[in-house]
C-alpha positions, -999 to +999 in steps of 0.1 A: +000+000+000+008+036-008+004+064+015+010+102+015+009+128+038+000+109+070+018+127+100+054+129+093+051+111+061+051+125+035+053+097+012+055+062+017+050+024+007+047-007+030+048-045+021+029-068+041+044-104+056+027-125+084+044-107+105+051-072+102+075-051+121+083-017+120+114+000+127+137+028+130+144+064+141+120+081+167+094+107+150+095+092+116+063+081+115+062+041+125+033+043+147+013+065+124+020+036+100+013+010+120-021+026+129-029+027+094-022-007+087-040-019+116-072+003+113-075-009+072-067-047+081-092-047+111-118-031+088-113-057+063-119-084+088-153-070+095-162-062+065-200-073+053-189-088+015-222-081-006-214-091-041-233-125-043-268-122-057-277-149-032-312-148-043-306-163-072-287-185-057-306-197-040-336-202-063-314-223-085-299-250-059-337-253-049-346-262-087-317-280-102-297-292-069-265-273-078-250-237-089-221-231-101-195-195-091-171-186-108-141-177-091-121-152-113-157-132-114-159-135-076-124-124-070-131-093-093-163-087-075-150-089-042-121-065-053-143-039-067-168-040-038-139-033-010-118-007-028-151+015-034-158+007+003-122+022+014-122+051-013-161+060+005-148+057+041-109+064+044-111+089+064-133+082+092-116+050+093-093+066+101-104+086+125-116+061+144-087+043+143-065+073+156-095+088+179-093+119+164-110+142+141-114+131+105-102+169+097-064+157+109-063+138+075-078+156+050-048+159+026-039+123+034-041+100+003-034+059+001-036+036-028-028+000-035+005-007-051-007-037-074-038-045-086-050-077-064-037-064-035-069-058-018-081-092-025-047-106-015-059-090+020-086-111+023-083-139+000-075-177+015-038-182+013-048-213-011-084-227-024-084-260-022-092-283-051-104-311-036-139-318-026-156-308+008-189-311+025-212-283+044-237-297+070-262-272+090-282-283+119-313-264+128-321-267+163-354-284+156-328-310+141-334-306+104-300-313+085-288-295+054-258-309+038-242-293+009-210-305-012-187-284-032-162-295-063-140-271-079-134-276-119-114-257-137-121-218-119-161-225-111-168-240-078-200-261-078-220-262-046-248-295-048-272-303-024-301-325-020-321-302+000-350-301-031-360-334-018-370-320+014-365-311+049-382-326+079-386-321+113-371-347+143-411-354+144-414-365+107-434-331+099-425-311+066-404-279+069-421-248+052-411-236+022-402-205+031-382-218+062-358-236+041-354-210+018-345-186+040-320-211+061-307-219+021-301-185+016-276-181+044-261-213+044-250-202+005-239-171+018-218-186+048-204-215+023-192-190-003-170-168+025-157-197+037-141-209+001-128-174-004-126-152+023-104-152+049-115-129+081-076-124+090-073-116+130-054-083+134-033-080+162-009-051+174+016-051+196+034-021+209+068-012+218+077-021+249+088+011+262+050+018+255+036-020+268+023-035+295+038-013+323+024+019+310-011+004+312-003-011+350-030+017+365-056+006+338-054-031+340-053-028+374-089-011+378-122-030+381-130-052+350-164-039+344-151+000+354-119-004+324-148-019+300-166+011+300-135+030+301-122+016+273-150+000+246-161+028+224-202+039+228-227+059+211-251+056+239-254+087+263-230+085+291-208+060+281-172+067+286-154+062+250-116+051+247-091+082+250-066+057+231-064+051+197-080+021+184-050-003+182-036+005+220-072+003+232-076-032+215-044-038+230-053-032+261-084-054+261-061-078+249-043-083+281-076-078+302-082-113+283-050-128+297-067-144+329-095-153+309-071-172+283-053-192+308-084-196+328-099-219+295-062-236+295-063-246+325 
């Protein structure tokens, strides 16, 4: 990605890894990078993907058992759909992600360096070719079971749900209830061949870590929840960190939690 005037930098280009560090000289603008990155990765993750007509999707595995989607078409979809997205909501991103006014980066400009990149984001590091299955359970114990096969770049998603759904009781399931559940099941079986919802996680310098935040970790859980979890409600007390040290934070108010379900 390609940024320009973002505090102290006036122009600049970073490459993404697993693992990311970033180093150097004080006042040259790593953290203001590293927000950035963070704030545009963790959007990404939560991003709602609407570029499916599921629909029609739908309405075609209930007639013919199977549909097929192609993935070059997907991957173009899915492109288009999250750059317009960032183009439409750069800046408040972030100014959420700094807690700041949107104002502070009005002459700051980003761009992707190669075409896919965005994709590459939140693309699966590799799409299997090999068959898989897809089974839902309703909690009236209805089963919906759904098989995908890849050929050539169209994935194929078959079921046999057209014969019918029935309750644990032997009674028919209505129309209308299967196609809805249908509907989302395509929906949750497409994301999962493509997408991947990476976890974003940012870790400070230690000069800034844990012991700066020894006052705040040591306060009441529910008292440094409201402290710290952003609210629209009236009231509320919102973060007064930036996004990625206030997920940080959090972070290590999980700690006892984490070891707790190790235990």
């Amino acid at each position: 990605m390609k940024i320009t005037n973002l505090g102290p930098i006036k122009e600049g280009e970073i490459t993404l890894d697993t693992f990311t560090i970033f180093w150097g000289n004080n006042n040259t603008g790593k953290t203001f990078a590293s927000y950035f990155l963070y704030g545009i990765l963790k959007e990404l993750s939560q991003l709602t993907i609407e570029v499916i007509d599921s629909d029609a999707l739908t309405k075609e595995i209930l007639d013919i058992g199977s549909v097929g989607i192609n993935y070059e078409v997907y991957k173009a979809a899915i492109k288009d759909y999250a750059e317009k997205y960032l183009k439409d909501n750069f800046k408040d991103i972030l100014a959420k992600t700094f807690n700041t006014d949107k104002e502070m980066f009005s002459k700051t400009t980003f761009e992707f360096s190669y075409e896919n990149e965005i994709f590459d984001l939140m693309s699966k590091d590799e799409i299997g070719t090999s068959d898989f299955e897809y089974v839902f359970r309703s909690f009236k114990g209805q089963e919906y079971k759904y098989t995908a096969t890849k050929k050539d770049d169209t994935y194929f998603i078959m079921t046999n749900v057209s014969d019918g759904i029935v309750n644990q009781d032997g009674s028919e399931v209505q129309p209308s209830t299967i196609y809805a559940r249908v509907n989302r099941h395509i929906m949750t079986i497409v994301e999962n061949m493509f997408i991947n919802r990476r976890k974003v996680m940012y870790i400070p310098a230690e000069r800034i870590g844990i012991n700066t935040f020894r006052k705040e970790i040591g306060d009441s859980r529910k008292e440094s929840y409201d402290l710290l979890v952003n609210s629209e409600n009236e009231g509320k007390k919102a973060s007064k960190y930036p996004l990625p040290i206030a997920d940080y934070i959090q972070f290590l108010f999980s700690i006892p939690d984490i070891q707790g379900s190790y235990k």
